[in-house]
C-alpha positions as CSV (number, residue, x, y, z in Angstrom):
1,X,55.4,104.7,98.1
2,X,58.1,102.9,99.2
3,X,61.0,104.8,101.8
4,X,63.8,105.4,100.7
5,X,66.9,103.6,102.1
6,X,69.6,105.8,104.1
7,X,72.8,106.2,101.7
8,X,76.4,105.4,102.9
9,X,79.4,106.8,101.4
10,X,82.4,104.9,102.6
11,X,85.9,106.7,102.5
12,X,89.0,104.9,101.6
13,X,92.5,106.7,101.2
14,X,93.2,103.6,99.0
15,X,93.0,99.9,98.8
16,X,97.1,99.2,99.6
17,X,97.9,96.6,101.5
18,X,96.5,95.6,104.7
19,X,93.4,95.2,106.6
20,X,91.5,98.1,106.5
21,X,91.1,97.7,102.5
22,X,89.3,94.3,103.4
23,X,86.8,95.7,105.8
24,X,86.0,98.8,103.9
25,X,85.1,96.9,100.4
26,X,83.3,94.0,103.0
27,X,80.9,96.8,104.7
28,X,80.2,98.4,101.0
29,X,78.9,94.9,99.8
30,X,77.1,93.6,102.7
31,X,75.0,96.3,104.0
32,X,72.2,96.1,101.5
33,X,71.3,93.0,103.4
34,X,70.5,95.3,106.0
35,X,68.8,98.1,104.4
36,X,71.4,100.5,103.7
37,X,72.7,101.6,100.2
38,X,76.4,101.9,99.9
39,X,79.1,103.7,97.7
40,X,82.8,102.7,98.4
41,X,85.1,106.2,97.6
42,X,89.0,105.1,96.9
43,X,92.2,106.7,96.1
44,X,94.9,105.9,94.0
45,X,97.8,103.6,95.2
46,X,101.2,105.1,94.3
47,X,103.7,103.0,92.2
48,X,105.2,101.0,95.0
49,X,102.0,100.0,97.5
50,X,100.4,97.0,97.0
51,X,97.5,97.1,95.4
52,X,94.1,95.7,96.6
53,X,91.7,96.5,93.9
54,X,90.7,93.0,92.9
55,X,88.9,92.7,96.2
56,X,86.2,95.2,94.1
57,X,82.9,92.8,92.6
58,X,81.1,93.3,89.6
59,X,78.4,95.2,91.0
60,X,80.0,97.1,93.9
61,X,79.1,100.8,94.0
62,X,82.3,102.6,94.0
63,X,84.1,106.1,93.1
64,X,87.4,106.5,92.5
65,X,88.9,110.3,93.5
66,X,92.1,109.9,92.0
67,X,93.7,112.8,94.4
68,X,92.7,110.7,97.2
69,X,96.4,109.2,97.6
70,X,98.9,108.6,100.7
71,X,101.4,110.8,99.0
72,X,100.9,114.2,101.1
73,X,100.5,117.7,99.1
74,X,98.5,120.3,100.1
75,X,97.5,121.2,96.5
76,X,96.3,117.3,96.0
77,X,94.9,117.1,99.2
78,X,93.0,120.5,98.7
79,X,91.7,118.8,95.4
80,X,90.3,115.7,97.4
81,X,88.3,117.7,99.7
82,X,86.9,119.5,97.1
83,X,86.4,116.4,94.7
84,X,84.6,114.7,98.2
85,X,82.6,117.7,98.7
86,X,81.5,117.7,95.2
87,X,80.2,114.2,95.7
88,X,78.9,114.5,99.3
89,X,76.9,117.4,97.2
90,X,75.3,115.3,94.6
91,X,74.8,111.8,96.6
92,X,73.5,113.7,99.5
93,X,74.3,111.0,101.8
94,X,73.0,110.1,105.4
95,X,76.3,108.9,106.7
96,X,79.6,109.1,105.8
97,X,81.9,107.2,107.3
98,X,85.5,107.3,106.8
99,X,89.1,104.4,107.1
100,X,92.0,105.5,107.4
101,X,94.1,108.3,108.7
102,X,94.2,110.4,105.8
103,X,90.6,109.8,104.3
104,X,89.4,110.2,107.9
105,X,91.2,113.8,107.9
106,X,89.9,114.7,104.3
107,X,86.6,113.2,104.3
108,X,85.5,114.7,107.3
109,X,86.5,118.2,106.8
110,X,84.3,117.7,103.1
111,X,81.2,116.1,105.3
112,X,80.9,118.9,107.2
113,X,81.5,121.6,104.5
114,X,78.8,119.3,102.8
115,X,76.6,119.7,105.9
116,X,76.1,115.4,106.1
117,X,74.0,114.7,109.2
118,X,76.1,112.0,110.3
119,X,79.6,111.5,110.7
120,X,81.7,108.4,111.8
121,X,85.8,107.5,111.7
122,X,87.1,104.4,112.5
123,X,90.8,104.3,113.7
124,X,91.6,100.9,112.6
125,X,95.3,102.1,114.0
126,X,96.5,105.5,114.4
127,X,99.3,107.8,113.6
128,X,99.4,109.4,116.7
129,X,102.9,108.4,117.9
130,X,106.0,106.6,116.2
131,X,105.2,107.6,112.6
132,X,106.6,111.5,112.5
133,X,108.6,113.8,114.0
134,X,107.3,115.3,117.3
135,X,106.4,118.4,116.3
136,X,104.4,116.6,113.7
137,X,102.9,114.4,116.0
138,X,101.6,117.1,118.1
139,X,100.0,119.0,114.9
140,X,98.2,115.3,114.1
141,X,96.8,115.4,117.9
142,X,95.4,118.8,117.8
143,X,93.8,117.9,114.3
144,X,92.0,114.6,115.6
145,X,90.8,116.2,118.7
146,X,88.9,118.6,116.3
147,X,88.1,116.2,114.4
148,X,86.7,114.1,117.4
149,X,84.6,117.0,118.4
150,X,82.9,117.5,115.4
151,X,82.3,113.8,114.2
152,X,79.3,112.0,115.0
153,X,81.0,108.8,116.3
154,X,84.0,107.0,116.2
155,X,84.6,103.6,115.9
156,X,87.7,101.3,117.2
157,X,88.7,97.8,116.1
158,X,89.5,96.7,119.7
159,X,89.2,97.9,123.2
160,X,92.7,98.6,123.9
161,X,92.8,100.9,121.2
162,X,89.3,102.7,122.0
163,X,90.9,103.5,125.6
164,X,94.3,104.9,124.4
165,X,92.8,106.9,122.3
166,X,90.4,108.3,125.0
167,X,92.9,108.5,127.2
168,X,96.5,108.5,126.7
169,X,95.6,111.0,123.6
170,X,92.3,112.7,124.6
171,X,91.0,112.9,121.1
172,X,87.6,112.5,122.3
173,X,85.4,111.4,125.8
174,X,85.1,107.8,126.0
175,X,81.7,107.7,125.6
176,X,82.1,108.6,121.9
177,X,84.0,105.5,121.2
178,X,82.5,102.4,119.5
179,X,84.4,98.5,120.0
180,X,83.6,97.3,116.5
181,X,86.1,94.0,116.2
182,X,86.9,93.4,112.9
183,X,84.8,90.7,110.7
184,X,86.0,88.9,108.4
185,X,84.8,85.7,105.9
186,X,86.0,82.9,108.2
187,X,84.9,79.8,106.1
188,X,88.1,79.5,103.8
189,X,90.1,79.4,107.1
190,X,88.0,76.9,109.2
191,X,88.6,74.5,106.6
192,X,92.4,74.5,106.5
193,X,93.2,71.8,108.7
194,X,95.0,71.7,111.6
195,X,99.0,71.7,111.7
196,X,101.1,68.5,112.5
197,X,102.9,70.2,115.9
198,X,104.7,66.9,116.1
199,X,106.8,67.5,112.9
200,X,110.5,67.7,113.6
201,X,110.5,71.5,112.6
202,X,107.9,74.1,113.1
203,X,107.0,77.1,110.8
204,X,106.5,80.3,112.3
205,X,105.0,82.9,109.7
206,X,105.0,86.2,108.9
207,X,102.5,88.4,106.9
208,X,102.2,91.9,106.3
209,X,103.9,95.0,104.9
210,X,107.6,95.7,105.1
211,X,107.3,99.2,107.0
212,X,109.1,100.6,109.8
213,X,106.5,99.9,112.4
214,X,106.3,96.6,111.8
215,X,110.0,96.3,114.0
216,X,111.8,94.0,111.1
217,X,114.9,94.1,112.7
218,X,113.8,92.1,115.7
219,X,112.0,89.5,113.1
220,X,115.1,88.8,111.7
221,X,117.2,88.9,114.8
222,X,114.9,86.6,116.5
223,X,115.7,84.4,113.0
224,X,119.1,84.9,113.4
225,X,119.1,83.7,116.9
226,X,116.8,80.4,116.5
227,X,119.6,79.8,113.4
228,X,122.5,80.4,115.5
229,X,120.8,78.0,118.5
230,X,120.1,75.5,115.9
231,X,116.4,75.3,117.1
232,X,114.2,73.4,114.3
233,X,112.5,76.7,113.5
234,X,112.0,78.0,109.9
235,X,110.3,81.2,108.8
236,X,107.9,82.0,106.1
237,X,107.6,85.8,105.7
238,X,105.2,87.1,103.2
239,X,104.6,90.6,102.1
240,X,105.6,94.3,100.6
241,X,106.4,97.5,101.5
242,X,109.1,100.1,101.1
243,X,111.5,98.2,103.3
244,X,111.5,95.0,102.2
245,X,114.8,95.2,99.8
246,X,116.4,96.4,102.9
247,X,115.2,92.8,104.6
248,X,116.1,91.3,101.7
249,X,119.5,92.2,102.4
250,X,119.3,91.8,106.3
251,X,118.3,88.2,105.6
252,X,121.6,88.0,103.2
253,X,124.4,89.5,105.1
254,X,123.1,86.9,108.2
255,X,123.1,84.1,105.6
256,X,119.9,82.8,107.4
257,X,119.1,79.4,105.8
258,X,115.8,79.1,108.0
259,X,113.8,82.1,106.4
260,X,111.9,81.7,103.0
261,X,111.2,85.2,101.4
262,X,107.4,85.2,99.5
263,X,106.0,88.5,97.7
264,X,102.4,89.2,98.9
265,X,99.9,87.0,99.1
266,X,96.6,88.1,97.2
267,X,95.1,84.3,99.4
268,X,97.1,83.7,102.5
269,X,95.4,80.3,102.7
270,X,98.6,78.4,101.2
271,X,101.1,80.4,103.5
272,X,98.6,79.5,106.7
273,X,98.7,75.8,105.6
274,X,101.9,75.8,105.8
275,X,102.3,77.4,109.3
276,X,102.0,76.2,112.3
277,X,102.0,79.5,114.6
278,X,102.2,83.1,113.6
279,X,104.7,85.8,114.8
280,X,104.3,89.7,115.2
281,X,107.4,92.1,116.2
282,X,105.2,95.1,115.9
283,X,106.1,98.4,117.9
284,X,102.6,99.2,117.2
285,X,99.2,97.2,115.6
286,X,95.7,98.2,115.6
287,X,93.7,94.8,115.1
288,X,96.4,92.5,112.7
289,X,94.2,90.6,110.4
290,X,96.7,87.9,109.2
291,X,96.3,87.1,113.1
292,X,92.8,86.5,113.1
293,X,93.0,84.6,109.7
294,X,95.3,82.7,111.5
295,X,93.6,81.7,114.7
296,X,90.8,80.7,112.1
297,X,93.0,77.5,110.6
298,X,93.6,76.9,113.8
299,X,97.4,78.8,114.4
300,X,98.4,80.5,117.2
301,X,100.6,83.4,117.6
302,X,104.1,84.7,119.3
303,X,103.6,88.7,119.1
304,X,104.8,91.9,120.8
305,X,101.5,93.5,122.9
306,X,101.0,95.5,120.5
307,X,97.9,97.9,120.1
308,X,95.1,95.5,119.4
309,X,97.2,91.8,120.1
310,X,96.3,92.4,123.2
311,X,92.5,92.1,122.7
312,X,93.5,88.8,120.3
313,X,94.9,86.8,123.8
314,X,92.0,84.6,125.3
315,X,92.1,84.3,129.0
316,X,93.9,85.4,131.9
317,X,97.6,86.0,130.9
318,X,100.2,84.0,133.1
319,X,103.2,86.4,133.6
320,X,106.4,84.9,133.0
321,X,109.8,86.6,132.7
322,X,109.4,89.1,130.0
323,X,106.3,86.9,128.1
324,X,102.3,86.6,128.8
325,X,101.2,83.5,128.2
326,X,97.1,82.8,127.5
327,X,95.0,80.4,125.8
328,X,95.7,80.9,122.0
329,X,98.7,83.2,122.1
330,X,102.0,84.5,123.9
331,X,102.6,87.8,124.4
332,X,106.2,88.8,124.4
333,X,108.6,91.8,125.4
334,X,110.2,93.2,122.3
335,X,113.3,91.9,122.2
336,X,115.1,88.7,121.3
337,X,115.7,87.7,124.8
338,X,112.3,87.7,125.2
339,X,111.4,85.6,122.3
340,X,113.6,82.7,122.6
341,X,113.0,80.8,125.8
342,X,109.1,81.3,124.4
343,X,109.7,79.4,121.2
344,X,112.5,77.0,123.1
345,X,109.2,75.9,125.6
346,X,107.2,75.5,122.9
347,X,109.2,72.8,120.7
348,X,109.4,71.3,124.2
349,X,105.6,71.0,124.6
350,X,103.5,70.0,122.0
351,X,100.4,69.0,123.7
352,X,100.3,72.5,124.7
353,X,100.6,73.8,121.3
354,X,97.8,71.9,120.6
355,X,95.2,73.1,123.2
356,X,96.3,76.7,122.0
357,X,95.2,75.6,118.5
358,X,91.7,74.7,119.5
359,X,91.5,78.2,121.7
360,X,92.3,79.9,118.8
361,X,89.9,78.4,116.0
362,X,87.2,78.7,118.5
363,X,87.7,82.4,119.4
364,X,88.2,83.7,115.8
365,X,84.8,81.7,114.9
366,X,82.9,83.4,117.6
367,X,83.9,86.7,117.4
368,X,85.3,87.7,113.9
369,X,82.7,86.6,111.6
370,X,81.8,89.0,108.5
371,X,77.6,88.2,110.0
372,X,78.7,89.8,113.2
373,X,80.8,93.0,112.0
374,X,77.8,93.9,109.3
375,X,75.1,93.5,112.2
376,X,77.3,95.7,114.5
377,X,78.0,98.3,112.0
378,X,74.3,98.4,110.7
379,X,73.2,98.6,114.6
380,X,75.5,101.5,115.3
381,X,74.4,103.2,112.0
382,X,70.2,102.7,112.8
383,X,71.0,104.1,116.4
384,X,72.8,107.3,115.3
385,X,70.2,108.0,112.2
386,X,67.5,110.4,113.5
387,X,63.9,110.5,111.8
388,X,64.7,112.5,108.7
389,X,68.1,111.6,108.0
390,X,67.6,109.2,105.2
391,X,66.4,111.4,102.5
392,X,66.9,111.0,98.8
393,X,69.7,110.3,97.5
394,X,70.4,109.1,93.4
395,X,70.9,105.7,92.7
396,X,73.9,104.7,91.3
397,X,75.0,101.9,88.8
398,X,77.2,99.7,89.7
399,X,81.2,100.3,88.5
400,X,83.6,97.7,88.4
């Protein structure tokens, strides 16, 4: 008889805009190659987010629990630990693992009411600091550290992240922390070809949502600035979010000619082709995807240090005043003082702008393929299953 394959149920608050949506639905497709069944669990995105659904296949396993949304009320969110119980319950699955702040706080508390034998979180950022009000931030804390205690694992998208977690916020010892760099398919990037860095103007681009972390105010300052220095620097921002009609206006009331607004980009191929670098004014960043699709076609990036930009710079960084200059990438104070001699030295050097190109292509290839992430994951997952754990579980049809 045949044994059967351990079943992992893979928890989503919802597939809104971002990263994490395209890692969660890659893991739920590819780990059948390496023996694992999967079921993708999603909430609902509210009227405003944008929504990644289409990334779904025929023939993904998914659930949707509808209460599963960002909007917080302790009535819905009740309702989604008990609709995630109810399905821990009848899958019976060997793992769960859980994305996301809120599905990590949810789905764990139902995985453990369920009694699941193995439990991972990855923090692909965090909300530890900068999103609420102190006293709020201090109840999140003291939740995650309970949460650390009784998971299995947790997992990190870089190393910066996995050690300020450990230690600036003690959620857990740093030996329960797994560096799992984010994979991604690389091929439609690598073939974008290289950008022309001796055209008379350069194109620095943007890509991500409009929310308050994201520091939009010192995007379009830094805008504002290269406009009023008459520097042959244009911008092409991309995106959605709660805040962009209020950079809609920002970008009015300067009257910035060099900034082109586009709405989100379901392929940021187009936007990447017409790029030459990418910019980040992030107060905060776990492991920026549109960063590593960048590096991919070959584009560097200007960013704050930002959570996991840091673990994005190849090399030894050169200090400079107020900027960190490396291989494939700069690394800039966050301000617009700080910005400006950066982009002023590189219209000045080219050649250098080309060497930076090559870094970057050749880093993203080598460390953020999807081959490498599935390997990783399905590594961690065969080291932390003990003989036993992967019973029998109900096969589901596919959903679409």
């Amino acid at each position: 008889m045949p044994t059967q394959r351990p079943l992992v149920m893979r928890i989503i608050t919802r597939l809104a805009g971002g990263g994490p949506p395209v890692h969660a639905t890659l893991l739920n497709r590819q780990m059948d190659q390496h023996g694992f069944d999967s079921v993708l669990v999603f909430g609902t995105c509210g009227a405003k987010e944008q929504n990644m659904e289409y990334l779904i296949e025929k023939g993904d396993r998914v659930e949707r629990v509808d209460v599963l949304g960002a909007r917080p009320s302790p009535v819905r969110d009740l309702l989604a630990v008990y609709r995630l119980w109810l399905l821990f319950r009848r899958y019976r699955p060997s793992i769960v693992h859980t994305h996301t702040a809120k599905a990590g706080f949810l789905g764990r508390i139902a995985a453990l009411l369920a009694g699941i034998p193995c439990v991972i979180h990855t923090y692909h950022g965090h909300v530890l600091d900068g999103y609420f009000a102190p006293w709020a931030n201090r109840l999140i804390r003291c939740a995650e550290r309970w949460l650390g205690r009784v998971s299995t694992a947790l997992c990190t998208v870089s190393q910066q992240q996995a050690a300020e977690l450990s230690g600036r916020f003690e959620i857990a010892p740093e030996e329960k922390f797994h560096v799992v760099p984010l994979g991604l398919t690389l091929e439609p990037y690598l073939a974008i070809p290289s950008p022309d860095f001796h055209s008379e103007r350069l194109t620095l681009a943007w890509l991500g949502r409009f929310v308050p972390i994201k520091n939009l105010g010192l995007l379009s300052g830094v805008a504002a600035a290269c406009q009023e220095r008459k520097l042959p620097i244009d911008f092409l921002i991309a995106g959605d979010g709660p805040e962009r009609k209020d950079f809609e206006e920002q970008i009015r009331s300067l009257a910035l000619k060099n900034v082109q607004l586009l709405p989100w980009q379901e392929d940021v191929g187009p936007v990447l082709e017409r790029a030459h670098l990418l910019i980040l004014t992030s107060h905060r960043e776990g492991t920026p995807l549109s960063l590593i699709q960048g590096m991919a076609a070959g584009r560097p990036f200007l960013s704050t240090a930002a959570g996991g930009t840091v673990d994005l710079a190849v090399g030894v960084g050169r200090l400079e005043t107020k900027s960190w200059w490396y291989e494939n990438a700069v690394l800039v104070s966050p301000e617009i003082a700080a910005f400006l001699p950066v982009i002023e030295r590189l219209l000045c050097n080219r050649r250098q702008l080309e060497a930076m190109s090559a870094a970057s292509r050749s880093f993203a290839q080598s460390v953020f393929s999807e081959t490498r992430l599935v390997a990783d994951v399905a590594a961690l997952y065969t080291e932390l299953l003990t003989p036993g754990q992967s019973g029998p579980h109900p096969v589901l049809e596919a959903k679409s």
